[in-house]
PDB file of the backbone (N, CA, C, O) and the ligand in Angstrom, with CONECT records:
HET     ZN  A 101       1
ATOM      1  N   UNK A   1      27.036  -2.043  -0.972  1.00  0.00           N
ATOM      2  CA  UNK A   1      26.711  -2.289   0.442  1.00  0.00           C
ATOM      3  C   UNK A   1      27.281  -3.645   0.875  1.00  0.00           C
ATOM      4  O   UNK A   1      27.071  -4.708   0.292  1.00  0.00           O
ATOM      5  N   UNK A   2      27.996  -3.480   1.922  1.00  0.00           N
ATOM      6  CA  UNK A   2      28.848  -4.941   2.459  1.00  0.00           C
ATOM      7  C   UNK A   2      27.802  -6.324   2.816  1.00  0.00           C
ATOM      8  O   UNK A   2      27.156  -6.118   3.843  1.00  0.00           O
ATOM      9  N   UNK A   3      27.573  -7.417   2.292  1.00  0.00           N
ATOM     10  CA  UNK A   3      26.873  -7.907   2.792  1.00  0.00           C
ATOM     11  C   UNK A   3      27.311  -9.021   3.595  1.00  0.00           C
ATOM     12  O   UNK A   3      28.169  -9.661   2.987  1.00  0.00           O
ATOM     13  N   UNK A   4      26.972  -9.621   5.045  1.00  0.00           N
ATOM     14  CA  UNK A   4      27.343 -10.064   5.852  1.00  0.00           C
ATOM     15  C   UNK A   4      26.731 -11.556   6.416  1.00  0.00           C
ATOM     16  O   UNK A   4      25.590 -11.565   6.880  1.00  0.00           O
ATOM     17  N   UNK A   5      27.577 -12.896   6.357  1.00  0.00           N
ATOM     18  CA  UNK A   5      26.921 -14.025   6.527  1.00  0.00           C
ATOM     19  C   UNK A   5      27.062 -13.976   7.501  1.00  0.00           C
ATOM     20  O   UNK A   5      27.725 -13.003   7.860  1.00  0.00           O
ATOM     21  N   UNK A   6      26.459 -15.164   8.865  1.00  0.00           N
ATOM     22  CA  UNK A   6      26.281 -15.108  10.079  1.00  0.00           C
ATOM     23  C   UNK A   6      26.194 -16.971   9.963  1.00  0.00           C
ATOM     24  O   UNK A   6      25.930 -17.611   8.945  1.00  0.00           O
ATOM     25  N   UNK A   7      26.453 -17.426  11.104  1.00  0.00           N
ATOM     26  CA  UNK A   7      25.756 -18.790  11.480  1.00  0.00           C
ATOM     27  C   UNK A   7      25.694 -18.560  13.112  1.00  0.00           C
ATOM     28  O   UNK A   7      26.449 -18.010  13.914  1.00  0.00           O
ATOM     29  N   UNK A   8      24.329 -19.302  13.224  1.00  0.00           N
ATOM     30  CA  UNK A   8      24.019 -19.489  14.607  1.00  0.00           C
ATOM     31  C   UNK A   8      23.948 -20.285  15.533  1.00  0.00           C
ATOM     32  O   UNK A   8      22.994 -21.062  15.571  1.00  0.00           O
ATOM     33  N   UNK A   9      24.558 -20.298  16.144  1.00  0.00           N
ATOM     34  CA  UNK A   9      25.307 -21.583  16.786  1.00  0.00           C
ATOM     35  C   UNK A   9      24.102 -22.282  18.046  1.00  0.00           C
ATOM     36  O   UNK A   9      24.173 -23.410  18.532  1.00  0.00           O
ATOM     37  N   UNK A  10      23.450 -21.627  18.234  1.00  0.00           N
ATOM     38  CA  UNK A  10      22.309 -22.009  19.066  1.00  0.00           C
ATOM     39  C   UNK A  10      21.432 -22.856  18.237  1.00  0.00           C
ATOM     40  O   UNK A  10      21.183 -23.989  18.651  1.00  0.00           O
ATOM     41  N   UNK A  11      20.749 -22.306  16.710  1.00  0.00           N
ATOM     42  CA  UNK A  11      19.775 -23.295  15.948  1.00  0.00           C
ATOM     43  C   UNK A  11      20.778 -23.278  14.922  1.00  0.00           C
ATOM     44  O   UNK A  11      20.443 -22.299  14.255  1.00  0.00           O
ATOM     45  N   UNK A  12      21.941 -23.829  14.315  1.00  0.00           N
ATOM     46  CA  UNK A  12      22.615 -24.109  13.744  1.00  0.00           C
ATOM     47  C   UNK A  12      21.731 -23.880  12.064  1.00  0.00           C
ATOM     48  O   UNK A  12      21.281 -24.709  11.273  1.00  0.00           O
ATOM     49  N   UNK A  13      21.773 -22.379  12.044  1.00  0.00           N
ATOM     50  CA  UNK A  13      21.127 -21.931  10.549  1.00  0.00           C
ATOM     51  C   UNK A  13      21.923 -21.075  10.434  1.00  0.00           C
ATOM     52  O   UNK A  13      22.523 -20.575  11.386  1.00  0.00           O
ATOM     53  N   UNK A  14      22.131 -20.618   8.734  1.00  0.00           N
ATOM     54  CA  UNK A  14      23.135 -19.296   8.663  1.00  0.00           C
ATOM     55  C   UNK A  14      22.395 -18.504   7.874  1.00  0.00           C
ATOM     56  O   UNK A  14      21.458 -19.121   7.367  1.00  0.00           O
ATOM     57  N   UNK A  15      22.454 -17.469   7.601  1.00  0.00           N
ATOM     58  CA  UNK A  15      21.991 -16.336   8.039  1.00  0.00           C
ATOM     59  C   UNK A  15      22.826 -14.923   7.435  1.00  0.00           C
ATOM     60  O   UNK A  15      23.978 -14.666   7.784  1.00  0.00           O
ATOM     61  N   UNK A  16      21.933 -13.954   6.349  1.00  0.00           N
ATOM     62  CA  UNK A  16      23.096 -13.297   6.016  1.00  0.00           C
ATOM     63  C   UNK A  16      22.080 -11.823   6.268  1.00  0.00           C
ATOM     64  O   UNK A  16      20.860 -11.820   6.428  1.00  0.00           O
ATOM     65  N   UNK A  17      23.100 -10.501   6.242  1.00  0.00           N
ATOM     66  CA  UNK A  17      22.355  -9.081   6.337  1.00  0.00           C
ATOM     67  C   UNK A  17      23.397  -8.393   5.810  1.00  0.00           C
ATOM     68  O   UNK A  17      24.617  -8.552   5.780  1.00  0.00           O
ATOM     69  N   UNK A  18      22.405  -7.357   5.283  1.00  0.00           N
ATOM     70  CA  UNK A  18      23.358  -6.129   4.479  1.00  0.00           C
ATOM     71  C   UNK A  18      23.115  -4.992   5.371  1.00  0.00           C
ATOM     72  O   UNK A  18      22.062  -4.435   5.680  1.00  0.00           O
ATOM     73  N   UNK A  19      24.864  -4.681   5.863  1.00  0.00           N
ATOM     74  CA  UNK A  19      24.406  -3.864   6.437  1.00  0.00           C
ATOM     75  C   UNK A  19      25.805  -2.589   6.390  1.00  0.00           C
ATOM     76  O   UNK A  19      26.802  -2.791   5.697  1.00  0.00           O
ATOM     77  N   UNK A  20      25.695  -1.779   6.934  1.00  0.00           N
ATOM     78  CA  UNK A  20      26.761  -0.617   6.295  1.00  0.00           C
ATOM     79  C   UNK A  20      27.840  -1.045   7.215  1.00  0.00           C
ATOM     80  O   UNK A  20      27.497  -1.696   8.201  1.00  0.00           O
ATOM     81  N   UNK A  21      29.037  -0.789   7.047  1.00  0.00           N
ATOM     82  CA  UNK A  21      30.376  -0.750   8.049  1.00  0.00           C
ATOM     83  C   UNK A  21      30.079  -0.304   9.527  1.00  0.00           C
ATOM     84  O   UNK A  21      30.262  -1.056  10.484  1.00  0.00           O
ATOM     85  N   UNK A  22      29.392   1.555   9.682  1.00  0.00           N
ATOM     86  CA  UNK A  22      28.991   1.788  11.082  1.00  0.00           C
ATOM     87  C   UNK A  22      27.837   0.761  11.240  1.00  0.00           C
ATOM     88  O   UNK A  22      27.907   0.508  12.443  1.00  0.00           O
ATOM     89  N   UNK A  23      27.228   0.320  10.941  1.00  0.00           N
ATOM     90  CA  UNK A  23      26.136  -0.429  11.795  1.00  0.00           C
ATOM     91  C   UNK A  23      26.514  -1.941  12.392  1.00  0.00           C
ATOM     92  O   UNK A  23      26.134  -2.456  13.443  1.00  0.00           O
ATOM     93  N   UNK A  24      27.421  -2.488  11.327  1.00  0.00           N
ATOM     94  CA  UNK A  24      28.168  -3.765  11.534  1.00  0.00           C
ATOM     95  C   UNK A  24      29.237  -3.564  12.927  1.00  0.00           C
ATOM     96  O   UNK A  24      29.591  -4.422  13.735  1.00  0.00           O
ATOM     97  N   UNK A  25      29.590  -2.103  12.864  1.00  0.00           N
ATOM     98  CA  UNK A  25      30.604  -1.809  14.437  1.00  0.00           C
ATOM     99  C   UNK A  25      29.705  -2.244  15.466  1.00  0.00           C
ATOM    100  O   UNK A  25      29.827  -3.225  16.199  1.00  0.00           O
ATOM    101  N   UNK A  26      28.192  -0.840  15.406  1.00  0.00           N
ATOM    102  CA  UNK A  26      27.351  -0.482  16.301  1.00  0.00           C
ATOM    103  C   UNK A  26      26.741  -2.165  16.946  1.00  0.00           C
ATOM    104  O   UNK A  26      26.906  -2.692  18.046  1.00  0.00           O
ATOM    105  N   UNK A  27      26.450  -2.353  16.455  1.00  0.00           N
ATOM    106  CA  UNK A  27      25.840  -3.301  16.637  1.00  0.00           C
ATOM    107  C   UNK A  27      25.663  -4.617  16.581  1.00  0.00           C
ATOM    108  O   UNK A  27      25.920  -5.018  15.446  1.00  0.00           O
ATOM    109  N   UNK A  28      25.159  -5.932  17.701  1.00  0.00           N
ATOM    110  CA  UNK A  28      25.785  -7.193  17.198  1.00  0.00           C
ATOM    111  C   UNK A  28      24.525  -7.880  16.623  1.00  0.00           C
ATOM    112  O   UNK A  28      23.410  -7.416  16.862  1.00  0.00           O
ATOM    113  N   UNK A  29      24.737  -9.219  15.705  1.00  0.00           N
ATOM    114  CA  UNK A  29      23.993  -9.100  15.233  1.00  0.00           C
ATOM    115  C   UNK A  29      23.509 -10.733  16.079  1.00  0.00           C
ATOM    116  O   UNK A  29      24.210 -11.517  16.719  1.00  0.00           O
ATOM    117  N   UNK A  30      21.607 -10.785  15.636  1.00  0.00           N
ATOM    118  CA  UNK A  30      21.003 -11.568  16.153  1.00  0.00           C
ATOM    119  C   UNK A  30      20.553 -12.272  15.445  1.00  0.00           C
ATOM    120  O   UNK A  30      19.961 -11.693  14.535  1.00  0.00           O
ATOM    121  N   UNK A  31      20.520 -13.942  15.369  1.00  0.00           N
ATOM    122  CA  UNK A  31      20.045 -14.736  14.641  1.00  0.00           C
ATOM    123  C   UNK A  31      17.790 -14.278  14.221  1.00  0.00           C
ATOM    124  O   UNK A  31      16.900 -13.946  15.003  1.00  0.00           O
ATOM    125  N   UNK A  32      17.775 -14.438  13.200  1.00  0.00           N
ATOM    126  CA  UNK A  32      16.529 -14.029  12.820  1.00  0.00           C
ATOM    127  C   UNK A  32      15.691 -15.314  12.959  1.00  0.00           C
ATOM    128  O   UNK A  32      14.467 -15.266  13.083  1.00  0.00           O
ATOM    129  N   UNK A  33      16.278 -16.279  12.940  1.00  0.00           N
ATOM    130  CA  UNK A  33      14.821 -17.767  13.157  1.00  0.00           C
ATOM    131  C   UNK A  33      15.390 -17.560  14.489  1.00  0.00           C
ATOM    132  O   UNK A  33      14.604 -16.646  14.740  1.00  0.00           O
ATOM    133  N   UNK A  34      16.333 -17.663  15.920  1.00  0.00           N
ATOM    134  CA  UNK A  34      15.490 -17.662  17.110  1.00  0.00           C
ATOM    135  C   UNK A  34      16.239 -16.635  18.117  1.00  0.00           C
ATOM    136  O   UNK A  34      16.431 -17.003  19.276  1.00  0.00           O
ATOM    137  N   UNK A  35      16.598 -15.554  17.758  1.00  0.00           N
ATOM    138  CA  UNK A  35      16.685 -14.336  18.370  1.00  0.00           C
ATOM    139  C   UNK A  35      17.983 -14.348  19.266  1.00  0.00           C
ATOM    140  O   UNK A  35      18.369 -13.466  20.033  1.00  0.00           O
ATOM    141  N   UNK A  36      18.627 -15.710  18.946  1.00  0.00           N
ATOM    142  CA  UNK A  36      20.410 -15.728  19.575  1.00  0.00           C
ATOM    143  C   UNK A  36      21.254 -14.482  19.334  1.00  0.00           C
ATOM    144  O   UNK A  36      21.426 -13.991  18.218  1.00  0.00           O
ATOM    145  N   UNK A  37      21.713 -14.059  20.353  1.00  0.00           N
ATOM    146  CA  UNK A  37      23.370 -13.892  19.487  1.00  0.00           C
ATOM    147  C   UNK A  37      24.170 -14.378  19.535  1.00  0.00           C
ATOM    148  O   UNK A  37      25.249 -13.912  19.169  1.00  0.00           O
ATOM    149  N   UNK A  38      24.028 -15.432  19.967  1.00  0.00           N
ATOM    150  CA  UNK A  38      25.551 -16.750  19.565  1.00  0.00           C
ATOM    151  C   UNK A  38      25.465 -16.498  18.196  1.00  0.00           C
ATOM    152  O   UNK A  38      24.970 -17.405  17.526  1.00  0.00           O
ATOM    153  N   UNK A  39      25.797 -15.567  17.662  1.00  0.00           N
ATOM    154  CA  UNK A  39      26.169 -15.704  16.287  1.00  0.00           C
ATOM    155  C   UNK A  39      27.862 -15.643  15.957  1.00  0.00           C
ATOM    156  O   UNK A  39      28.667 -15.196  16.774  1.00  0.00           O
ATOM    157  N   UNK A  40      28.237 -16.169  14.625  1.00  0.00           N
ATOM    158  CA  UNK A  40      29.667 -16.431  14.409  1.00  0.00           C
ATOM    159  C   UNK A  40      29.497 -15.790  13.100  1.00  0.00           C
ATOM    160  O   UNK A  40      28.456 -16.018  12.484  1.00  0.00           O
ATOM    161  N   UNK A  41      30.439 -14.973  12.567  1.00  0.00           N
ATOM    162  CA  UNK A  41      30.568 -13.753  11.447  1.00  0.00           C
ATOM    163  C   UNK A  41      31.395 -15.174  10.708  1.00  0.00           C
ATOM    164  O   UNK A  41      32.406 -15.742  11.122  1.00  0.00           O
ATOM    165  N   UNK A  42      30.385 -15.554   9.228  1.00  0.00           N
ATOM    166  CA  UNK A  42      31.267 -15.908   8.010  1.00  0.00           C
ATOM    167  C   UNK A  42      31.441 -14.712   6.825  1.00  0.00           C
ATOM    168  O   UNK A  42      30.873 -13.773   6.268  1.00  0.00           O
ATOM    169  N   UNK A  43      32.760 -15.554   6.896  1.00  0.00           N
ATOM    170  CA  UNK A  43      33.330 -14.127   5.456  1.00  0.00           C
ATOM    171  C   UNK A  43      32.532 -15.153   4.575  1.00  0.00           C
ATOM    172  O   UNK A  43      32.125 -16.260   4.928  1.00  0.00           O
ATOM    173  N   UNK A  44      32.412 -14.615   3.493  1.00  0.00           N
ATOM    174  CA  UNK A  44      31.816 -15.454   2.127  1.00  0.00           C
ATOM    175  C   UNK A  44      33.113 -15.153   1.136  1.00  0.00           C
ATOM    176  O   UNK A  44      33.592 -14.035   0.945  1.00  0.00           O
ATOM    177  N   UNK A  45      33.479 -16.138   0.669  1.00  0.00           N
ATOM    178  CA  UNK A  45      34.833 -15.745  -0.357  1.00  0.00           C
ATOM    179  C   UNK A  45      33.963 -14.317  -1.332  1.00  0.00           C
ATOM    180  O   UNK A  45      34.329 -13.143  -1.393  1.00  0.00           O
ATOM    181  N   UNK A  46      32.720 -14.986  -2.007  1.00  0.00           N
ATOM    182  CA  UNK A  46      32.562 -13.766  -3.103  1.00  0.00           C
ATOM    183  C   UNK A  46      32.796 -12.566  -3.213  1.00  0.00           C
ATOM    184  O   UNK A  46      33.069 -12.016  -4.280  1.00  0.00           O
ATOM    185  N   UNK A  47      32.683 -11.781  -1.653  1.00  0.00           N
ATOM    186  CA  UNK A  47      32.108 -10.715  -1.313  1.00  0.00           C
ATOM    187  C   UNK A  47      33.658 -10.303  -1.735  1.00  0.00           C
ATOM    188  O   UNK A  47      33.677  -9.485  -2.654  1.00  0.00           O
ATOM    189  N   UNK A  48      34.911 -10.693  -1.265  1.00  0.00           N
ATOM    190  CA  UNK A  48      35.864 -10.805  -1.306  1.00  0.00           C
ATOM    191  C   UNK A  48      36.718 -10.628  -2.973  1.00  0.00           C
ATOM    192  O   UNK A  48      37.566  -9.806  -3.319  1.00  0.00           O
ATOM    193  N   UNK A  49      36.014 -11.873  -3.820  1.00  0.00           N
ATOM    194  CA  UNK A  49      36.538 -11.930  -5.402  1.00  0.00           C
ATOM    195  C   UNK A  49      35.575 -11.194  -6.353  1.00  0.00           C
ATOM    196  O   UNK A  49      34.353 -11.108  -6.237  1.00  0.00           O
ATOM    197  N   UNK A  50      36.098 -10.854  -6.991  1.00  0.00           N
ATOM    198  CA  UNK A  50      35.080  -9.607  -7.727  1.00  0.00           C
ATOM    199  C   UNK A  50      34.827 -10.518  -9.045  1.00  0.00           C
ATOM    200  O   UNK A  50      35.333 -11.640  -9.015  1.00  0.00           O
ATOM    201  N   UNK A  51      34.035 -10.115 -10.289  1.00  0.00           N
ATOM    202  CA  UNK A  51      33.665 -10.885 -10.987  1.00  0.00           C
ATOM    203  C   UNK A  51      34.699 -11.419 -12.294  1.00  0.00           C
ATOM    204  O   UNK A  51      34.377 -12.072 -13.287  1.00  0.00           O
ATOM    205  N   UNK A  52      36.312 -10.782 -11.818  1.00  0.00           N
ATOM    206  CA  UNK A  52      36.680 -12.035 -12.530  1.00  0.00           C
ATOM    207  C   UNK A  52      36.837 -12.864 -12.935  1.00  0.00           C
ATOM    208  O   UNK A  52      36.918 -13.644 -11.986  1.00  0.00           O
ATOM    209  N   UNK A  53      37.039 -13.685 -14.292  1.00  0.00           N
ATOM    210  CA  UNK A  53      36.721 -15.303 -13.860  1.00  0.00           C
ATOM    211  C   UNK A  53      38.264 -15.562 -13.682  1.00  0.00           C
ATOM    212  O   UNK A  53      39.259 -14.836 -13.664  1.00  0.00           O
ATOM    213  N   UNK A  54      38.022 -16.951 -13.554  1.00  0.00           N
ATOM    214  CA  UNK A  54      39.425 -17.300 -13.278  1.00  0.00           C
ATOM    215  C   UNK A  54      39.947 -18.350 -14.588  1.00  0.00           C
ATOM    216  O   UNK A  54      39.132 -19.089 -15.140  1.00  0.00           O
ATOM    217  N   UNK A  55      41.438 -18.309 -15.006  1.00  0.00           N
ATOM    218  CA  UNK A  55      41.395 -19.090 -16.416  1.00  0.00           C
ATOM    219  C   UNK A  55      41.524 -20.421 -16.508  1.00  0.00           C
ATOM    220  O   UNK A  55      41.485 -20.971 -17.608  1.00  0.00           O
TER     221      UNK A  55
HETATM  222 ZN    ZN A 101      19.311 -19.136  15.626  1.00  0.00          ZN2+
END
């Protein structure tokens, strides 16, 4: 399941949700401490690098 960071630019907290691909289209998402959607989508490298290590 894709999981998705957020920061909120109104109370400057970030903020993450797991949520499926259609729902991440459907829908925007809202800061959970104060109900903004000034929200700004962070990629997180991890989600990205899988558990290789690196040498
Ligand atoms: Zn907020």
């Amino acid at each position: 399941m894709p999981h998705y960071e957020f920061f909120c630019k109104a109370c400057k907290k970030t903020f993450s949700k797991i949520m499926t691909m259609a729902e991440h289209e459907a829908e925007k998402a809202s800061c959970p401490h104060c109900g903004s959607q000034e929200v700004e989508q962070r990629w997180s490298a991890f989600s990205a690098v899988t558990s290789k290590k690196s040498a």
